[in-house]
FITOR-103063 format. One record per atom (N, C-alpha, C): x, y, z; residue in three letters. Coordinates in steps of 0.05 Angstrom, whole numbers, padded with zeros to 5 digits, always signed. Example, Ala and Ser with C-alpha at 12.3 -4.5 7.8 and 13.67 -1.06 7.14 Angstrom:
+00264-00114+00156ala+00246-00090+00156ala+00264-00066+00156ala+00257-00045+00142ser+00273-00021+00143ser+00258+00001+00157ser
This chain:
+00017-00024+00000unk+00000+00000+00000unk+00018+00025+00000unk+00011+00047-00009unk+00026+00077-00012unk+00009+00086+00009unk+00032+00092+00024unk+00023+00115+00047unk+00013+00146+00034unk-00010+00154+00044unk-00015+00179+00033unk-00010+00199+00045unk-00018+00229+00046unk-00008+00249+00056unk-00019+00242+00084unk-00037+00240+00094unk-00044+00242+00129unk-00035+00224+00153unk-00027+00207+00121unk-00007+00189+00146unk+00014+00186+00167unk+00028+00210+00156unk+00052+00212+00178unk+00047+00246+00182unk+00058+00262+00203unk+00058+00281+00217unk+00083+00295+00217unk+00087+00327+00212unk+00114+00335+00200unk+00129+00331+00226unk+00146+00334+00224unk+00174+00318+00238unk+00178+00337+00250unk+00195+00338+00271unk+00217+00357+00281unk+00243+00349+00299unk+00250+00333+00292unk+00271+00324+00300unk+00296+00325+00274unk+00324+00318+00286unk+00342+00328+00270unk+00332+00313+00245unk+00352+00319+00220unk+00347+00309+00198unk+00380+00297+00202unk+00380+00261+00190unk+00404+00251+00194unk+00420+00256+00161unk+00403+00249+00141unk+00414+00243+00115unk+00399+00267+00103unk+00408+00269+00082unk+00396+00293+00059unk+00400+00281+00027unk+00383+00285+00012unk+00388+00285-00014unk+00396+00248-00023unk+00384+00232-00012unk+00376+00209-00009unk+00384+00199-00045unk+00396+00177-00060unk+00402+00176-00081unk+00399+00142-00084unk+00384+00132-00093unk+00387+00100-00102unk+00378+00093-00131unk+00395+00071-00134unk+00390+00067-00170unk+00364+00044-00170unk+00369+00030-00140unk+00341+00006-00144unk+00356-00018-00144unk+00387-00014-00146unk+00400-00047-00147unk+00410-00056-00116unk+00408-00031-00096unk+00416-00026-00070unk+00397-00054-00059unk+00419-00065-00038unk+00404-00091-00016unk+00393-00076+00008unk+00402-00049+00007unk+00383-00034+00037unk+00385-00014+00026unk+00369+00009+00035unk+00374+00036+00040unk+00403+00055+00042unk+00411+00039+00062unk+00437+00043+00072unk+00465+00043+00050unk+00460+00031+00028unk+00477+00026+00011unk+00479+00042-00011unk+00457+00065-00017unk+00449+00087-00025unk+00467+00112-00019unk+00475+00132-00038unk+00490+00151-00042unk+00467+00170-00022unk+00489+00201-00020unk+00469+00217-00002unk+00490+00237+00006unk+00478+00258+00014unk+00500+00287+00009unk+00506+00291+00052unk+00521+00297+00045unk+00527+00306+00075unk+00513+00324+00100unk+00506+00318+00118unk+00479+00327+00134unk+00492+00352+00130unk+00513+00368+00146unk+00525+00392+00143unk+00517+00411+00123unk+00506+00401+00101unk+00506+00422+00079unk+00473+00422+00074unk+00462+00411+00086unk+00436+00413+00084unk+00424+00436+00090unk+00396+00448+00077unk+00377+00468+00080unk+00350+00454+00081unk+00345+00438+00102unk+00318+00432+00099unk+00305+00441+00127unk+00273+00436+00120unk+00261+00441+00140unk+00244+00420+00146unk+00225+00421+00165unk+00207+00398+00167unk+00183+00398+00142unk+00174+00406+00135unk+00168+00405+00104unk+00178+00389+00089unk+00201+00386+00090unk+00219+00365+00068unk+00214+00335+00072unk+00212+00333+00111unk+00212+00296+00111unk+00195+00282+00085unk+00209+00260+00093unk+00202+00244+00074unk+00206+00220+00103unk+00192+00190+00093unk+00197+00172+00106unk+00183+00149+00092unk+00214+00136+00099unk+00207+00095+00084unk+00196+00086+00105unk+00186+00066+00079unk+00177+00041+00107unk+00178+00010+00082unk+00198+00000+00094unk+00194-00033+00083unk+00189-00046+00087unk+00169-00064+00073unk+00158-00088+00075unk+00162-00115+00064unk
């Protein structure tokens, strides 16, 4: 199922990763490219959040 917009609640806690990058051949998340928290401009607006099943 696709989570829709009311499902999750904007965040406010730190942001760990930014700019999140996978081609789809990755065995986790984790193995995914991604820019350095330091240089980030986001706000809570931006979350995003996985969930695997």
């Amino acid at each position: 199922a696709i989570a829709g917009q009311n499902d999750y609640t904007e965040g406010y806690k730190s942001f760990h990763i930014t700019d999140l990058s996978c081609q789809g051949t990755e065995e986790s998340v984790f193995n995914c490219s991604y820019s350095n928290v330091q240089s980030m401009n986001c706000n809570q607006y931006d979350d995003a959040y996985v969930t695997c099943t």
